[in-house]
N, C-alpha and C positions, 0 to 999 in steps of 0.2 A: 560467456560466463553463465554458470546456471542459477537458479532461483534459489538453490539455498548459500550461493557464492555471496551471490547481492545482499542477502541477508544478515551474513556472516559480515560483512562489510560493513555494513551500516550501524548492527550492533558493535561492532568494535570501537568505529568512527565516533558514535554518537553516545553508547552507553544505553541505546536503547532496543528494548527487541519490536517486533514488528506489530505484536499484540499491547505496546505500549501506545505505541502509534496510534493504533484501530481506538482505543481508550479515550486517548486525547482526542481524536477525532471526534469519538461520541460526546466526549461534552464540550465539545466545540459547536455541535448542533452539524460537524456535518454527516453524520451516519447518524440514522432515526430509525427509530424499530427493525433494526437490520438490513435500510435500505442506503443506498447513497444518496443523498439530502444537499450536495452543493455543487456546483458547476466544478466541472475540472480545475479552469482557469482559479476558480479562488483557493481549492485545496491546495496546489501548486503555487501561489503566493504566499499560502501559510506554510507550506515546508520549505518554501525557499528562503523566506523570511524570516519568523518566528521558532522555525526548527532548524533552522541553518545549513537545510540541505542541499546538495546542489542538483540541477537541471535535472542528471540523469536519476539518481538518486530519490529524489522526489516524485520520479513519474513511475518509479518502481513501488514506490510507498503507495500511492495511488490505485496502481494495478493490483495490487495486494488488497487493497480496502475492497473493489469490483472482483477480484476471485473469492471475496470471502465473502461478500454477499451477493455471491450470484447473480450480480450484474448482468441484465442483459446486452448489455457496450462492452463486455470483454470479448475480445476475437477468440475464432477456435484455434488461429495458432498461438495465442496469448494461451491457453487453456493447454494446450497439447504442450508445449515448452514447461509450463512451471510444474505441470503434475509430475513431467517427465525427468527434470531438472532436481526435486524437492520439495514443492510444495506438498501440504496437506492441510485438509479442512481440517478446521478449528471444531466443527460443528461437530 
């Protein structure tokens, strides 16, 4: 599936787009001045939990929040797939 597939998915599923996400995340305290500010493991218990996402879904939410802040934990095949797929900076 490609990264604007997952997207597309998500926004339908949830009513939410990806830039909704990244929002809630910042005042969640876990993205801070453009960086990512919480452990995987907790971001993924709040999208699992409180956004009611599931597994995969959540770890796509996640990779989205480290491709948009230039995370240096995103792989280059993580980076070569969603640019390739549909991604684009927000920036």
């Amino acid at each position: 599936m490609s990264f604007k597939a997952y997207a597309h998915n998500i926004q339908t599923k949830t009513g939410k787009t990806l830039d909704e996400y990244y929002k809630l995340a910042q005042k969640k305290g876990f993205i801070l001045s453009g960086k990512i500010a919480a452990p995987h493991a907790e971001m993924l218990a709040w999208l699992k939990g409180d956004m009611t996402l599931g597994h995969v879904y959540a770890n796509f939410v996640i990779n989205y929040f480290k491709l948009r802040t230039h995370d240096d934990k995103v792989t280059e095949n993580m980076k070569k797939w969603a640019y390739e797929t549909g991604y684009e900076d927000s920036e």
